[in-house]
C-alpha positions in Angstrom: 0.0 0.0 0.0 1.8 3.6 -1.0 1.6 5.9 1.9 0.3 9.3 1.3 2.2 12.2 -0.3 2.9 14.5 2.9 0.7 17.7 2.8 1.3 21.3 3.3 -0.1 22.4 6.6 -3.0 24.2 6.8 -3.1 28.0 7.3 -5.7 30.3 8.4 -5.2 31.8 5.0 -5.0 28.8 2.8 -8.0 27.8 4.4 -10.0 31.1 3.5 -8.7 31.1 0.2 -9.9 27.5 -0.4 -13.4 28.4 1.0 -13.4 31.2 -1.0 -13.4 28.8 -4.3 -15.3 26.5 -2.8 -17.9 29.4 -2.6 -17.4 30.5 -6.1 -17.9 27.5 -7.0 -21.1 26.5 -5.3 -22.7 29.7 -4.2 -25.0 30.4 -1.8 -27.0 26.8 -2.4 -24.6 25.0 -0.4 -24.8 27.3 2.3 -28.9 27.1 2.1 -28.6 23.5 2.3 -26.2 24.1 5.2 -28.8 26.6 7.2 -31.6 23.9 6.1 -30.2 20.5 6.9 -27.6 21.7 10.0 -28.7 25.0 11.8 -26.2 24.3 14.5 -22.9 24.2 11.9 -24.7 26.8 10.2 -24.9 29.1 13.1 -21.3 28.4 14.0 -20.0 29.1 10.2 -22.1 32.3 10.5 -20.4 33.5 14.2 -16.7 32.5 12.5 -17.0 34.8 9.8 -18.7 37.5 12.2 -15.7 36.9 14.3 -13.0 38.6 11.6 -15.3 41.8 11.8 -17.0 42.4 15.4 -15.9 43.5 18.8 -16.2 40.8 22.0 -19.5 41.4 22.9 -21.1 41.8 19.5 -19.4 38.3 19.2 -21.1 36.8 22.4 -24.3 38.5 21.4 -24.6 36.8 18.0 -23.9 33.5 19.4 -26.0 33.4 21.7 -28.6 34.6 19.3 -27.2 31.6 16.9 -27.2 29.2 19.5 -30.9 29.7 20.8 -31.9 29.7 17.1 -30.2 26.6 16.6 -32.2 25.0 19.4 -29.0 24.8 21.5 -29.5 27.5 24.0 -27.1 30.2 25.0 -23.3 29.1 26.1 
């Protein structure tokens, strides 16, 4: 059995950068069937990319606002 070639590690920004294609790619049906089919790794996705943009307690506001609306309840 060959063994794996060995990978590049994974940076914050290679990681936005393949999202951003990803997105490109798909659009916004992916993330509808996201928000349909899994409201709780929706509403995380959503706080993440909140996070690059908001102050603390804008932060912990929306996620508590994503976690109730996920069914979750507030951390």
């Amino acid at each position: 059995m060959a063994r794996p070639k060995a990978q590049q590690p994974v940076t914050a920004q290679s990681f936005m950068e393949a999202l951003a294609d990803d997105f490109a790619k798909h659009g916004l049906d992916i993330i509808e069937q996201m928000r349909e089919k899994s409201p709780a790794a929706y509403a995380m996705l959503a706080l993440q990319a909140m996070q690059a943009q908001a102050s603390g307690q804008q932060i912990a506001e929306a996620r508590d606002f994503m976690m109730i609306a996920a069914g979750l309840g507030p951390r």
